[in-house]
LUMDOLUM-987475 format. One record per atom (N, C-alpha, C, CB): residue in one letter; x, y, z. Coordinates in nm, 3 decimals. Glycine has a CB too. Layout:
<resn = A; X = X; Y = Y; Z = Z>
...
% end
This chain:
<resn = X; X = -3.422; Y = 2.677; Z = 0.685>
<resn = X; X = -3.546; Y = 2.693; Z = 0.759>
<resn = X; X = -3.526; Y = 2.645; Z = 0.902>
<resn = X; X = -3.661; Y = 2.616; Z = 0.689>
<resn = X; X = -3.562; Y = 2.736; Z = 1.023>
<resn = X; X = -3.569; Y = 2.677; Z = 1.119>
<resn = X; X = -3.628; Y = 2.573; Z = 1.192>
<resn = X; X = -3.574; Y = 2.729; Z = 1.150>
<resn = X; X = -3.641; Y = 2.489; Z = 1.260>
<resn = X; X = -3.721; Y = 2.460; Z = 1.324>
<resn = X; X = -3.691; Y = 2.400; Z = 1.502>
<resn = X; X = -3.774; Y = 2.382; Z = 1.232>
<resn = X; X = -3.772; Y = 2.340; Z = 1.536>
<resn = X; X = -3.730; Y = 2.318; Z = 1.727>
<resn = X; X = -3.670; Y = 2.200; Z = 1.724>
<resn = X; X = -3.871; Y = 2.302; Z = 1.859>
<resn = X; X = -3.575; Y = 2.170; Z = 1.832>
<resn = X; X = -3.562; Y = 2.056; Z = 1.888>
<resn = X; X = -3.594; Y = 2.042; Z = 2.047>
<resn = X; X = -3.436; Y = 2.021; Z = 1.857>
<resn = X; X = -3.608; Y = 1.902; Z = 2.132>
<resn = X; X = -3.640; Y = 1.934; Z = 2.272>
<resn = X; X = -3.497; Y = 1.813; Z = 2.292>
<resn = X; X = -3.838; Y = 1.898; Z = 2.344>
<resn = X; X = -3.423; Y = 1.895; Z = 2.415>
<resn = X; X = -3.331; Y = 1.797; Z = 2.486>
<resn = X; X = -3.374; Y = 1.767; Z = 2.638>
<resn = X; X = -3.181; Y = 1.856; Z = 2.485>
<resn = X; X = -3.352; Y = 1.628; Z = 2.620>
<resn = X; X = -3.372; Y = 1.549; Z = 2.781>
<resn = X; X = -3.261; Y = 1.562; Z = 2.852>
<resn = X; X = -3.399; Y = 1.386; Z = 2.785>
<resn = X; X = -3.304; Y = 1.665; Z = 2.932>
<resn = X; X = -3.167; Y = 1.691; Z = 3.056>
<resn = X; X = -3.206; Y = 1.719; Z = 3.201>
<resn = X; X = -3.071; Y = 1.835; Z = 3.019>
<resn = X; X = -3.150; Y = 1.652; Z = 3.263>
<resn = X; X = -3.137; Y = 1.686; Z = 3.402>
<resn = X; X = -3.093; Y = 1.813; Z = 3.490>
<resn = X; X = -3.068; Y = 1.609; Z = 3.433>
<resn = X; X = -2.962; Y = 1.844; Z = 3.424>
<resn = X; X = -2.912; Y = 1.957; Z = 3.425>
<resn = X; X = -2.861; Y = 2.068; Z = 3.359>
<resn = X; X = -2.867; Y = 1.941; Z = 3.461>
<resn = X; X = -2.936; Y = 2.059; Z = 3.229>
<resn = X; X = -2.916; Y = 2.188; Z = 3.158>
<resn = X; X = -2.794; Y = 2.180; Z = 3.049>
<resn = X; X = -2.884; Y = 2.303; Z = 3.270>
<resn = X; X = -2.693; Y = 2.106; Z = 3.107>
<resn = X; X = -2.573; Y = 2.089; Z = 3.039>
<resn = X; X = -2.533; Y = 1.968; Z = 2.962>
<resn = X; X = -2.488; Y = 2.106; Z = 3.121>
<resn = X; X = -2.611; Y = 1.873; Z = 2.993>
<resn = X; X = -2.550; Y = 1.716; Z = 2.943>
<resn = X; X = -2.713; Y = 1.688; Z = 2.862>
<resn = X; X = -2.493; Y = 1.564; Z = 3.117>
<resn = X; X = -2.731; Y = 1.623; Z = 2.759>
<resn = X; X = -2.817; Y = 1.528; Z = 2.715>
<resn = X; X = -2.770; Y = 1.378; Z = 2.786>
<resn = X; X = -2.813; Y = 1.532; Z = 2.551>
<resn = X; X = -2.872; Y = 1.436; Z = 2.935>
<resn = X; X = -2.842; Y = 1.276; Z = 3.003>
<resn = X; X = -2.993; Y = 1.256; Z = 3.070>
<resn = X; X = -2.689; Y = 1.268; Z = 3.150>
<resn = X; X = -3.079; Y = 1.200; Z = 3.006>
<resn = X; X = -3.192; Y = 1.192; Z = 3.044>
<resn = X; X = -3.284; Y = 1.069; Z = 2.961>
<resn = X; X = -3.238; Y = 1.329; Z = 3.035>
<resn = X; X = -3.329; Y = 0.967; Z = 3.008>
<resn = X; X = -3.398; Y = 0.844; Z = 2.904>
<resn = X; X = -3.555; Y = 0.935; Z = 2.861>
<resn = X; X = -3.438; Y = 0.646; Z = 3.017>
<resn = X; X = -3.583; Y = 0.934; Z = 2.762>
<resn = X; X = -3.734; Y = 0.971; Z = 2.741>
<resn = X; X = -3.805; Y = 0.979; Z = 2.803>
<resn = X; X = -3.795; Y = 0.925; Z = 2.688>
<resn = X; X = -3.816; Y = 0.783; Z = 2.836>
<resn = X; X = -3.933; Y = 0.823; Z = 2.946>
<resn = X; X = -3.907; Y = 0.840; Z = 3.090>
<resn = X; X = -4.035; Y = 0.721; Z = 2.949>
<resn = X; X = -3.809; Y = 0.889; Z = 3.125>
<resn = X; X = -3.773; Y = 0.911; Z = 3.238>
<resn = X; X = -3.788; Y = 1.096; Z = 3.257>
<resn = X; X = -3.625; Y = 0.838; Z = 3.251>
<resn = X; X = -3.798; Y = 1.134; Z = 3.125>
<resn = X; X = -3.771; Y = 1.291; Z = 3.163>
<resn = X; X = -3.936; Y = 1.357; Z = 3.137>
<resn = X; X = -3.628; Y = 1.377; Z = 3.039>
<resn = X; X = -3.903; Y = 1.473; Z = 3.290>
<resn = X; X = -4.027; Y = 1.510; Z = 3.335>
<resn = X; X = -4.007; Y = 1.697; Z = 3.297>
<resn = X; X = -4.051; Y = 1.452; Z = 3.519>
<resn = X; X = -3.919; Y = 1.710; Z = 3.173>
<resn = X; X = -3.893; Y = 1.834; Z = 3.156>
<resn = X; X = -3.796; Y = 1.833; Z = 3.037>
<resn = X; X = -3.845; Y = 1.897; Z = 3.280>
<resn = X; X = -3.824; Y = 1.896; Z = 2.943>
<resn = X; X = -3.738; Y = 1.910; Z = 2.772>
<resn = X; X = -3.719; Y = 2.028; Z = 2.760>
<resn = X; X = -3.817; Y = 1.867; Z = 2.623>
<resn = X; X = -3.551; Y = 2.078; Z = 2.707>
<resn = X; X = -3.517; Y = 2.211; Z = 2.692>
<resn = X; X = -3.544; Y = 2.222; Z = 2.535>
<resn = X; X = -3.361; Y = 2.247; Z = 2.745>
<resn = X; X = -3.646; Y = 2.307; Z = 2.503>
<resn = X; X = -3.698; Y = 2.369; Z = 2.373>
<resn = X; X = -3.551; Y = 2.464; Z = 2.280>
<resn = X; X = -3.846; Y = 2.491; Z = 2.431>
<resn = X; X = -3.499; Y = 2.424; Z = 2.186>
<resn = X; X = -3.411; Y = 2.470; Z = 2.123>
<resn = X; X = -3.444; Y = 2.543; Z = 1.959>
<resn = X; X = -3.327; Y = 2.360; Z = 2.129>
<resn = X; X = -3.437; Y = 2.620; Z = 1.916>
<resn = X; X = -3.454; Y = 2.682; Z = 1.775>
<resn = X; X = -3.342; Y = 2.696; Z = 1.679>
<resn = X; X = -3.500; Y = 2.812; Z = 1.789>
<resn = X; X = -3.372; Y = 2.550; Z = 1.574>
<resn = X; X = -3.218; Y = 2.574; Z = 1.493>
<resn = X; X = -3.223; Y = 2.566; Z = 1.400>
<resn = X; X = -3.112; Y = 2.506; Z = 1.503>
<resn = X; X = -3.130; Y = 2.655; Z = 1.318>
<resn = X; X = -3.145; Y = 2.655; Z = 1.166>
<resn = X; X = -3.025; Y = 2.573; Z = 1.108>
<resn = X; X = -3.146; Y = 2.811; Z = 1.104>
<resn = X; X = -2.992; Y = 2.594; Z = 0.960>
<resn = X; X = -2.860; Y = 2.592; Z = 0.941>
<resn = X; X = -2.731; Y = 2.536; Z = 0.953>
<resn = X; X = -2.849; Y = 2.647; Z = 0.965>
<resn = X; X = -2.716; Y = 2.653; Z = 1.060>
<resn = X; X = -2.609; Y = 2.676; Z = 1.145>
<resn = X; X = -2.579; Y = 2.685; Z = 1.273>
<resn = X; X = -2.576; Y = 2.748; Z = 1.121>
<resn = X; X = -2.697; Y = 2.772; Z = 1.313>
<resn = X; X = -2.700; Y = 2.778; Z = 1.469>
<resn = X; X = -2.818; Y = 2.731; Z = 1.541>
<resn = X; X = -2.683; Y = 2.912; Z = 1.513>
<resn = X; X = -2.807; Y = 2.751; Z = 1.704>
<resn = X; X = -2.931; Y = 2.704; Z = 1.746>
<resn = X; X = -2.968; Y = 2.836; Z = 1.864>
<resn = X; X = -2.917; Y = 2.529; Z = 1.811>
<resn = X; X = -3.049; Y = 2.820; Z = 1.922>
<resn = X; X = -3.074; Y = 2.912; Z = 2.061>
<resn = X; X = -3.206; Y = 2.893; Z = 2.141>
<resn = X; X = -3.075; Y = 3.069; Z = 2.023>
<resn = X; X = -3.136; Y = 2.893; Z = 2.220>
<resn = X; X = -3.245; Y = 2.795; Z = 2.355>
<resn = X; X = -3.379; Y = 2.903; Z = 2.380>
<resn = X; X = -3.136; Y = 2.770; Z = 2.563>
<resn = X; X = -3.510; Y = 2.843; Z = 2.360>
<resn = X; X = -3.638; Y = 2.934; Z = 2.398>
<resn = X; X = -3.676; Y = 2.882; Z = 2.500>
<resn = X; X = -3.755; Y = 2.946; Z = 2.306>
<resn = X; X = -3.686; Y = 2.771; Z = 2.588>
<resn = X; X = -3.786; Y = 2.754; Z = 2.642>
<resn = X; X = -3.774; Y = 2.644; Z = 2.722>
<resn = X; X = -3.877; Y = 2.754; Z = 2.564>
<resn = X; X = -3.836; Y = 2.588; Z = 2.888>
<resn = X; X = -3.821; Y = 2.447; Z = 2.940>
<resn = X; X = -3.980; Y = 2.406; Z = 2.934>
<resn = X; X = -3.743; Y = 2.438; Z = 3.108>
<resn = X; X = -3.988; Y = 2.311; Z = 2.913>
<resn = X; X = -4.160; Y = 2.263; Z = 2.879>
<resn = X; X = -4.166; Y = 2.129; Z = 3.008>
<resn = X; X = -4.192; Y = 2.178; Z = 2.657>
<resn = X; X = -4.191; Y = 2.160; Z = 3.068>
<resn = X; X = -4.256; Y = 2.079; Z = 3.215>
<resn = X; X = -4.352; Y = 1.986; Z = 3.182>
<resn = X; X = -4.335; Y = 2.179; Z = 3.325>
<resn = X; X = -4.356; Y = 1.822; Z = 3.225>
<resn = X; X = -4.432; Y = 1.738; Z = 3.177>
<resn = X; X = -4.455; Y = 1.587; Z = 3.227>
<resn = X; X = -4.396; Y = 1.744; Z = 3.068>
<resn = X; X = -4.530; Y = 1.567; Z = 3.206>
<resn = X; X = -4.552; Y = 1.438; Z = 3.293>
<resn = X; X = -4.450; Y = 1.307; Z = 3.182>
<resn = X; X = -4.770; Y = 1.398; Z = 3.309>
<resn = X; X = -4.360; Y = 1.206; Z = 3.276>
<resn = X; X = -4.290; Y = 1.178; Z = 3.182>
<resn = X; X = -4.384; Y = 1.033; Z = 3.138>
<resn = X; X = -4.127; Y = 1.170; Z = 3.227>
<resn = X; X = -4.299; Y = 0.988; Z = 3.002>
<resn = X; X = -4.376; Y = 0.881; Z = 2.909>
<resn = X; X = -4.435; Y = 0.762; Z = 3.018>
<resn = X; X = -4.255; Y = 0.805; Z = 2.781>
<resn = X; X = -4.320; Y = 0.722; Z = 3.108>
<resn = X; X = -4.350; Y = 0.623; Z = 3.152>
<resn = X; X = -4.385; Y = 0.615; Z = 3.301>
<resn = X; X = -4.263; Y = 0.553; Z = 3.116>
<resn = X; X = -4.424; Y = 0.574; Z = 3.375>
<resn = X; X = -4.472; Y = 0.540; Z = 3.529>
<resn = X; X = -4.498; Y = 0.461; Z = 3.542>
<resn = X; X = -4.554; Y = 0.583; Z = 3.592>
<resn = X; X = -4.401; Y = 0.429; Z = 3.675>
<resn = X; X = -4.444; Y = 0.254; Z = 3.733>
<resn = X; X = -4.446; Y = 0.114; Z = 3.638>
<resn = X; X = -4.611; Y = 0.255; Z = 3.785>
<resn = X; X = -4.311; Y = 0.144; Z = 3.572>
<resn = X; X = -4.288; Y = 0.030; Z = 3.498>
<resn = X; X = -4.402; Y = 0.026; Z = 3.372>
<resn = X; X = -4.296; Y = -0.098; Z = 3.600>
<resn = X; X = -4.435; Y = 0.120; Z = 3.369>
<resn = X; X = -4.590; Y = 0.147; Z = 3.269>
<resn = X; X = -4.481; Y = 0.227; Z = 3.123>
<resn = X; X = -4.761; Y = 0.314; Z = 3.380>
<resn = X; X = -4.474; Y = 0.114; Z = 3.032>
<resn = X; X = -4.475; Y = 0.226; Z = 2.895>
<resn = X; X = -4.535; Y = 0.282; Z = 2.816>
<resn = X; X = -4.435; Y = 0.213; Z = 2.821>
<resn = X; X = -4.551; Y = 0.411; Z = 2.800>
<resn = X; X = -4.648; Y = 0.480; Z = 2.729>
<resn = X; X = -4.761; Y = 0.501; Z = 2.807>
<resn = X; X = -4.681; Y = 0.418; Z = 2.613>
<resn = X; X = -4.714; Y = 0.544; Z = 2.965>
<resn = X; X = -4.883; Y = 0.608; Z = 3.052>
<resn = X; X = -4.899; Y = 0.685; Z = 3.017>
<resn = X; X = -4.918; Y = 0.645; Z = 3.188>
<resn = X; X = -4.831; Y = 0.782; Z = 2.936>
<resn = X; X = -4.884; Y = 0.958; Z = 2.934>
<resn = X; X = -4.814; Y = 0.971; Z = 2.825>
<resn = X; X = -4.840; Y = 1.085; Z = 3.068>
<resn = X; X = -4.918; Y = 1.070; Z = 2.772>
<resn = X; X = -4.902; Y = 1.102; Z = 2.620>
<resn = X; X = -4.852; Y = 1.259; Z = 2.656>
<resn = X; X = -5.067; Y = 1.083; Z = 2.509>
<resn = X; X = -4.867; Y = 1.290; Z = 2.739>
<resn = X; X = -4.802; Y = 1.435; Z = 2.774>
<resn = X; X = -4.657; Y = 1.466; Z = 2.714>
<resn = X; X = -4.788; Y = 1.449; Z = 2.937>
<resn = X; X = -4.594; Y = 1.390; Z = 2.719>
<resn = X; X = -4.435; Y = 1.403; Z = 2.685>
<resn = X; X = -4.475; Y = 1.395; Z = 2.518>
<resn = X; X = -4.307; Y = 1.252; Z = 2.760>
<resn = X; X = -4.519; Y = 1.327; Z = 2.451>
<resn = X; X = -4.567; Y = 1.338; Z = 2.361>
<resn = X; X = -4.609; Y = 1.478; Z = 2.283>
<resn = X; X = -4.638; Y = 1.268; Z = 2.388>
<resn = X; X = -4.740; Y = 1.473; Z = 2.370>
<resn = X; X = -4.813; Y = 1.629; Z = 2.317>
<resn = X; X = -4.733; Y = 1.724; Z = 2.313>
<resn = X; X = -4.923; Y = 1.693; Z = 2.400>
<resn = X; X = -4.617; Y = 1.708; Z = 2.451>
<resn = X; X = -4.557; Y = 1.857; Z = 2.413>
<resn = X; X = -4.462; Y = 1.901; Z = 2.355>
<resn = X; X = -4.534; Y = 1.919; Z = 2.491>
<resn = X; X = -4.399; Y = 1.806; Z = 2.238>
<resn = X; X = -4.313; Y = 1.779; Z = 2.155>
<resn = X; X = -4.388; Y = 1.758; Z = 2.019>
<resn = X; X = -4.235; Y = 1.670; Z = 2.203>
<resn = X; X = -4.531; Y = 1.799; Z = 2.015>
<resn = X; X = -4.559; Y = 1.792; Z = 1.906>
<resn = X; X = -4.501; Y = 1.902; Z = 1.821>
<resn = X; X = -4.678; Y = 1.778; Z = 1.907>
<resn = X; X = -4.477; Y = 2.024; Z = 1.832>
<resn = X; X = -4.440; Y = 2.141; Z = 1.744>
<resn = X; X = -4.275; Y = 2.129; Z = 1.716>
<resn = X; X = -4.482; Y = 2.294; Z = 1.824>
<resn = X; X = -4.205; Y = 1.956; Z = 1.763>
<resn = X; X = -4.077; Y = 1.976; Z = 1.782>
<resn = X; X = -4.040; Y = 1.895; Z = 1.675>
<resn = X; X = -4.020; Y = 1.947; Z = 1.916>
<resn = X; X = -3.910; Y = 1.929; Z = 1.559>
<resn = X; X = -3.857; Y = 1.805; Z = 1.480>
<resn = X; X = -3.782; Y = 1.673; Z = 1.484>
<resn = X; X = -3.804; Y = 1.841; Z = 1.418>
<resn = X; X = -3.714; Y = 1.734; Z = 1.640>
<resn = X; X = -3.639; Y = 1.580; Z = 1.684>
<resn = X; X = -3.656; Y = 1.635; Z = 1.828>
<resn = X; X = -3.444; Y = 1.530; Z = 1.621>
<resn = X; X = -3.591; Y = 1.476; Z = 1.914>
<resn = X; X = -3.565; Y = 1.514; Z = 2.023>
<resn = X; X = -3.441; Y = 1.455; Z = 2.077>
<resn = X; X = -3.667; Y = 1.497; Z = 2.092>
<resn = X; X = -3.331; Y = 1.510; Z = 2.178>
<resn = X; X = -3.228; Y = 1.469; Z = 2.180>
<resn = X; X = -3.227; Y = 1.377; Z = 2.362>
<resn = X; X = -3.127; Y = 1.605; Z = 2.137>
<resn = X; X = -3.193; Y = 1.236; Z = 2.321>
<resn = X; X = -3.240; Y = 1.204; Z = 2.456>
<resn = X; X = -3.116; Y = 1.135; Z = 2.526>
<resn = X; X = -3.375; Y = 1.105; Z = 2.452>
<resn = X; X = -3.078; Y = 1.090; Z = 2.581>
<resn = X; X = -2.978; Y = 0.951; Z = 2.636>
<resn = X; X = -3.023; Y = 0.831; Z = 2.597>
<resn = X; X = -2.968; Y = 0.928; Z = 2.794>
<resn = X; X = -3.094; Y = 0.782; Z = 2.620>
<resn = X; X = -3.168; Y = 0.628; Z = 2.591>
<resn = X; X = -3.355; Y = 0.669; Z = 2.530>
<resn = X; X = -3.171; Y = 0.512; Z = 2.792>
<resn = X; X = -3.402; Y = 0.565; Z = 2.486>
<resn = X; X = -3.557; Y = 0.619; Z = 2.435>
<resn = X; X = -3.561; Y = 0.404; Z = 2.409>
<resn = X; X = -3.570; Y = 0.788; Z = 2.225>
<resn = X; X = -3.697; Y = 0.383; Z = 2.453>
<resn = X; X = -3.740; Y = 0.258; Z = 2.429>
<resn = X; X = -3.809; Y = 0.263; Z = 2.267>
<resn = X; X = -3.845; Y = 0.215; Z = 2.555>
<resn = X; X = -3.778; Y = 0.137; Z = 2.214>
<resn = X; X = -3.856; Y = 0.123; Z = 2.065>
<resn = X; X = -4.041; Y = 0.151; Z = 2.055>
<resn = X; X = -3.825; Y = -0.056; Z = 2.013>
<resn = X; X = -4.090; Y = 0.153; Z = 2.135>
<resn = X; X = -4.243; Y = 0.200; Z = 2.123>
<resn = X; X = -4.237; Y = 0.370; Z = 2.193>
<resn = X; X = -4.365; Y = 0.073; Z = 2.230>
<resn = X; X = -4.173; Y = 0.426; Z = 2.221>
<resn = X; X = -4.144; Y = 0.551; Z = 2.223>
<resn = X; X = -4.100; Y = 0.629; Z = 2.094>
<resn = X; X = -4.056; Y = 0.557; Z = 2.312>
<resn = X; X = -4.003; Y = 0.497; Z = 2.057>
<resn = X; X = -3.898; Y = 0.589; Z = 1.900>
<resn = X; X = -4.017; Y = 0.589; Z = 1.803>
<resn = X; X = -3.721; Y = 0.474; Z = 1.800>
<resn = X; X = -4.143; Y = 0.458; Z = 1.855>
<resn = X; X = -4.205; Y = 0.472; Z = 1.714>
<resn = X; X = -4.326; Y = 0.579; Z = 1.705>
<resn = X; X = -4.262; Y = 0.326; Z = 1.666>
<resn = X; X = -4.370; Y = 0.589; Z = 1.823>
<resn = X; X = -4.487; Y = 0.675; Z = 1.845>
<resn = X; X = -4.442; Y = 0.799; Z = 1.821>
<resn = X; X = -4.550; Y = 0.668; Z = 1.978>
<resn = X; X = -4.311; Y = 0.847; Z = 1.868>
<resn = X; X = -4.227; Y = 0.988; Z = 1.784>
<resn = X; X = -4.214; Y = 0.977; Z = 1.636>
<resn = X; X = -4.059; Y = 1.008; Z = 1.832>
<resn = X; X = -4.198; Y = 0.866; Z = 1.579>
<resn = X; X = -4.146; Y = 0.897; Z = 1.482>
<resn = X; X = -4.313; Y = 0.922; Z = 1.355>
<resn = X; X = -4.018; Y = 0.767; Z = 1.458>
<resn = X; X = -4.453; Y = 0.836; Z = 1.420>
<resn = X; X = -4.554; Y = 0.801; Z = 1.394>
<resn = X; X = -4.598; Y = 1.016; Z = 1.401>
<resn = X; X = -4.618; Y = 0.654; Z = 1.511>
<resn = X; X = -4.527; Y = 1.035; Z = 1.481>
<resn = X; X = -4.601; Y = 1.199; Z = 1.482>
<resn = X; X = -4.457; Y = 1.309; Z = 1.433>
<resn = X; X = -4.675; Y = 1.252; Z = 1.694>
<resn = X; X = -4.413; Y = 1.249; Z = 1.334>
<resn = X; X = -4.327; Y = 1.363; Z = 1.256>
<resn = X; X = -4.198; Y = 1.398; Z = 1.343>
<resn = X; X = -4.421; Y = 1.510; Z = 1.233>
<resn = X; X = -4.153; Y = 1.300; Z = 1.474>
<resn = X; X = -4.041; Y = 1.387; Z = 1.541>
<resn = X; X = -3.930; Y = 1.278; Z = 1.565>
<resn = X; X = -4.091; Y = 1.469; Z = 1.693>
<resn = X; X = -3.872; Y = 1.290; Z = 1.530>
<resn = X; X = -3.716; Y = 1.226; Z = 1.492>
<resn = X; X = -3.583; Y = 1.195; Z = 1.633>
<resn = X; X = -3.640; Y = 1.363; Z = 1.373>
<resn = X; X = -3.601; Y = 1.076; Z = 1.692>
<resn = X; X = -3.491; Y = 1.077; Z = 1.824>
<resn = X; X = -3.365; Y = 1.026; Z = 1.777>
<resn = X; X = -3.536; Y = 0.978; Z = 1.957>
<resn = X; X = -3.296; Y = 1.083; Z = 1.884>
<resn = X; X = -3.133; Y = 1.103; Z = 1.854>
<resn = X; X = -3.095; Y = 1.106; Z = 1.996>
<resn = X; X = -3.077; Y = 1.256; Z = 1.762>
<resn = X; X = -2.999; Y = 0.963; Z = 1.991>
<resn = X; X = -2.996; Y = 0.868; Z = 2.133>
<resn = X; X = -2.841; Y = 0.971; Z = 2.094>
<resn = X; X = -3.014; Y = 0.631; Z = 2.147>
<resn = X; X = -2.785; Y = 1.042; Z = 2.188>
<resn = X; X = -2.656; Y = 1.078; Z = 2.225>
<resn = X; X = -2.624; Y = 1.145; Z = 2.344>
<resn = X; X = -2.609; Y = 1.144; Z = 2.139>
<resn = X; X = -2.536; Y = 1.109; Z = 2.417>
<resn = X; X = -2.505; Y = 1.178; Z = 2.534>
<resn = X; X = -2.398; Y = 1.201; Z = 2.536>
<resn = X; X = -2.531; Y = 1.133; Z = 2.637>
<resn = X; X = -2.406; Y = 1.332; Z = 2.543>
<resn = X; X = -2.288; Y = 1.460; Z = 2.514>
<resn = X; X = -2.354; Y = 1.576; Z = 2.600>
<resn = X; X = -2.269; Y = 1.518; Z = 2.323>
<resn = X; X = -2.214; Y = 1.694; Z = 2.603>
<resn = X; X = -2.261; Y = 1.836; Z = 2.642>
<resn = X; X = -2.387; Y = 1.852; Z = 2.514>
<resn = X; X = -2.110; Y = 1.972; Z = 2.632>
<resn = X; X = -2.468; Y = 1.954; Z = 2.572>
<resn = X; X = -2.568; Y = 1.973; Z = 2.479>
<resn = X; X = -2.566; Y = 2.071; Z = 2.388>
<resn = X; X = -2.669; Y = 1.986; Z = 2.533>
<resn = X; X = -2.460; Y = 2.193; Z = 2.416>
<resn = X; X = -2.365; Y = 2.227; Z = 2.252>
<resn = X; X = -2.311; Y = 2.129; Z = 2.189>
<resn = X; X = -2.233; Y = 2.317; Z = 2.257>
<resn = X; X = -2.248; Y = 2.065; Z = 2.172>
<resn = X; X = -2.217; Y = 1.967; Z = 2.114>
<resn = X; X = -2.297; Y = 1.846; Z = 2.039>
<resn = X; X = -2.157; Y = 1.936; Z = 2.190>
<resn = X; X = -2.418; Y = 1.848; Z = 2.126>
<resn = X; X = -2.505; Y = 1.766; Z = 2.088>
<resn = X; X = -2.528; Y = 1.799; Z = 1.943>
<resn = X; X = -2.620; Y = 1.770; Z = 2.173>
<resn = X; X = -2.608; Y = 1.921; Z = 1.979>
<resn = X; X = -2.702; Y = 2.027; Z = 1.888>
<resn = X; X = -2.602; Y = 2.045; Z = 1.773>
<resn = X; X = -2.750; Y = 2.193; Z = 1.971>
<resn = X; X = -2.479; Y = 2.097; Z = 1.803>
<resn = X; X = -2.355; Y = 2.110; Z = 1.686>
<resn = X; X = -2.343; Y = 1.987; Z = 1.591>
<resn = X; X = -2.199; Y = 2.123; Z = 1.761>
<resn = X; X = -2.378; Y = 1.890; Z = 1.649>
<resn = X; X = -2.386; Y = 1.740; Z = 1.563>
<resn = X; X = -2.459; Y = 1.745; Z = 1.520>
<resn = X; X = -2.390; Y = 1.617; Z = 1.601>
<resn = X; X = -2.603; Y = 1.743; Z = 1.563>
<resn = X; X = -2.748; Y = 1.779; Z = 1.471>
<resn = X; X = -2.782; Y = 1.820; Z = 1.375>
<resn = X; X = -2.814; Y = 1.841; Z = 1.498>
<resn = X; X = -2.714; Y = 1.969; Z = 1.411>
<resn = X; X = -2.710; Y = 2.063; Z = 1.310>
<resn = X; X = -2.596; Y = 2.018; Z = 1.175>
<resn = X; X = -2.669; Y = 2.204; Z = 1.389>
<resn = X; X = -2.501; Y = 2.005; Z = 1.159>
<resn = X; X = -2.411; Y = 1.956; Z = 1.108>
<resn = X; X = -2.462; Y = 1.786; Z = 1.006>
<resn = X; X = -2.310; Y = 1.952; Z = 1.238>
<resn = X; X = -2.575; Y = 1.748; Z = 1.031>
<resn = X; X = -2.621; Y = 1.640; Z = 0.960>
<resn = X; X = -2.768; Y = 1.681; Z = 0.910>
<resn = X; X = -2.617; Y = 1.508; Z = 1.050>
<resn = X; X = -2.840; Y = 1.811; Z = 0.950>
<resn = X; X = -2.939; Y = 1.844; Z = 0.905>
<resn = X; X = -2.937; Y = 1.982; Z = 0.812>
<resn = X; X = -3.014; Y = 1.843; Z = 1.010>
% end
């Protein structure tokens, strides 16, 4: 069965992005075996101004997602994801590779 993942990236290529630092998640569709990229979802990120958890936006728009693949994620981030069904996965790698790991344990 398929379902989404969102990766925190800067540039498209690396999962190098902290949670709440990222103001944009690449939407991924994976089953199985494979995955394939749908979508960039634009967003206000978790944290501001030393503020954790100002905006639930990063949140909301990862609600339809099963994990998310980040660089770093703070423990009241991992829990409020994990409190709404979505699963983080601290690795920084190319983001084939990432996803190839993912997939490969799910």
């Amino acid at each position: 069965m398929s379902h989404k993942v969102a990766v925190a990236s800067s540039d498209g290529k690396v999962v190098n992005r902290h949670f709440g630092h990222a103001d944009k998640f690449l939407i991924f569709e994976v089953d199985e075996k494979t995955f394939c990229f749908l979508e960039v979802r634009e967003t206000v990120p978790y944290c501001q101004n030393q503020s954790h958890g100002a905006s639930s936006a990063a949140l909301d728009a990862l609600a339809d997602c099963k994990a998310v693949l980040v660089s770093r994620i703070g423990p009241g981030a991992r829990e409020e994801l994990k409190s709404r069904g979505v699963e983080s996965w601290v690795i920084t790698d190319f983001i084939e590779s990432a996803l190839m790991q993912y997939v490969q344990r799910h």
